[in-house]
C-alpha positions in Angstrom: 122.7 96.3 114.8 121.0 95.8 111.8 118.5 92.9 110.5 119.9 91.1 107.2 118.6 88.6 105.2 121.2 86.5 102.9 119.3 84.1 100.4 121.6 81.8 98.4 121.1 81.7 94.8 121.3 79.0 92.1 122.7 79.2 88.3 118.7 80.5 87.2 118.8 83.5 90.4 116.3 81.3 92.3 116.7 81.3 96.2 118.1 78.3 97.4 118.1 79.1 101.3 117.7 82.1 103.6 119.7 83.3 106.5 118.6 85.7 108.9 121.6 87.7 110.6 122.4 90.8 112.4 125.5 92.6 111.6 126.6 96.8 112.2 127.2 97.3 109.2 127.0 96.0 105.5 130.1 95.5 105.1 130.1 93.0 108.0 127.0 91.3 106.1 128.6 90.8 103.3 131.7 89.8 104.7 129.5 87.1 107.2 127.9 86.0 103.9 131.1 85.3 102.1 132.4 83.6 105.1 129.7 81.2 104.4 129.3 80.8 101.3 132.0 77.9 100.6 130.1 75.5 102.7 127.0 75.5 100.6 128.2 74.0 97.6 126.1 70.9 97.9 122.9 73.3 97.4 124.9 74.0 93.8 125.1 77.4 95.3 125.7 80.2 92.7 126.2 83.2 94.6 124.4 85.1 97.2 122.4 88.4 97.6 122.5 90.6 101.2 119.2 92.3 101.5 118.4 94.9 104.4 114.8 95.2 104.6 113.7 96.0 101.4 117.0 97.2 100.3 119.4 95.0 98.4 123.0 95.6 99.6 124.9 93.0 97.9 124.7 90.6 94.8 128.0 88.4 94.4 127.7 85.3 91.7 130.2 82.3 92.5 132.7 82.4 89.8 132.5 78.7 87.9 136.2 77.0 87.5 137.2 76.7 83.5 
């Protein structure tokens, strides 16, 4: 298993929270880090970047309702 660091983002790409998890693969990362996601929105939570070591995997921005 694999060390991964999610850190949620606000509007301005500044890190709003960290998360340490394992996970096999990235794709389970990212999927763990979309799974939580929804219940930061009272950090006015933006999106998220997975990062594996010094290696960003992922960068997802929440998509803002019109």
């Amino acid at each position: 298993m694999a060390g991964y660091r999610i850190y949620w983002l606000n509007r301005d790409n500044r890190i709003l929270a960290r998360l340490e998890i394992d996970e096999p693969t990235d794709a389970a990362a990212i999927e763990n880090a979309r799974s939580i996601l929804p219940s930061e929105r009272d950090m006015a939570c933006a999106g998220f970047e997975v990062w594996e070591r010094s290696r960003l995997v992922h960068r997802e921005k929440r998509v803002s309702p019109s």
